[in-house]
C-alpha positions, 0 to 999 in steps of 0.5 A, a space after each residue: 759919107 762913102 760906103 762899099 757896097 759889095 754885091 754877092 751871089 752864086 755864080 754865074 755859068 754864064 756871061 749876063 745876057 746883051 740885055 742884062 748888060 744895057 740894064 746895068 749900064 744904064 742904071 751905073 751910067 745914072 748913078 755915076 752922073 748923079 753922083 750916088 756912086 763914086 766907082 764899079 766893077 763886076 769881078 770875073 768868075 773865080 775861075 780867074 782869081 786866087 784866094 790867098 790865107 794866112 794862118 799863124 807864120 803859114 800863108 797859102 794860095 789856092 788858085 779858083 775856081 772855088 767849088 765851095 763857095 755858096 756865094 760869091 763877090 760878083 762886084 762892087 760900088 763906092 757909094 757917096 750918101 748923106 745917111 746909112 739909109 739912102 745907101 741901103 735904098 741905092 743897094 736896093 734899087 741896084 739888087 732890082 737890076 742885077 737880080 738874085 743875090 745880096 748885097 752888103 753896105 759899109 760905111 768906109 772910114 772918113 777923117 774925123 771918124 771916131 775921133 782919130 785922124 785918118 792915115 794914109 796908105 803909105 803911113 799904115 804901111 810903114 806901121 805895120 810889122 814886117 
């Protein structure tokens, strides 16, 4: 099974430290040969992205930072573990190295799952209204 784990956090005023970062190498370099983690990426400040919203026929952006966010998504990973708990253990053993924060796990949709066949991109797309 696959699953998204997204780490949240306040974020940093500062870049990790030459320390912080070998850590956290070793530990995805680790995981990405074992095969546990499938992908990763950590996320610049906010400074640097936009959150776009639609409400009703309405869509806004609003270009970062984001003063008001208490917390968050400063990466992610896509894990492949046998249950729900092994990859809870894997956030577990990733949080101990990227520190403060949490970190989220969803199980992402597979073929077979609740019985319906999985569609791609492409085809959800093209069902969807214009």
């Amino acid at each position: 099974m696959r699953f998204l784990s997204i780490y949240k956090t306040v974020e940093r005023t500062t870049p990790p430290t030459p320390e912080e970062m070998a850590e956290m190498g070793a530990y995805v370099a680790e995981a990405m040969a074992s095969g546990a983690v499938l992908a990763t990426e950590g996320c610049l400040p906010t400074a640097f992205g936009a959150r776009i919203r639609r409400e009703g026929n309405t869509v806004s952006v609003t270009d970062g930072p984001f003063a008001e966010a208490k917390e968050v998504v400063g990466g992610f990973a896509i894990l492949q573990a046998d249950s729900l708990e092994e990859a809870i253990e894997m956030g577990r053993r990733f949080i101990a190295v990227a520190g403060d924060g949490e970190c989220e796990i969803r199980r992402l949709y597979e073929e077979g799952d609740f019985d319906a066949p999985c569609i791609t991109h492409a085809e959800l797309q093209s069902a969807a209204p214009n």
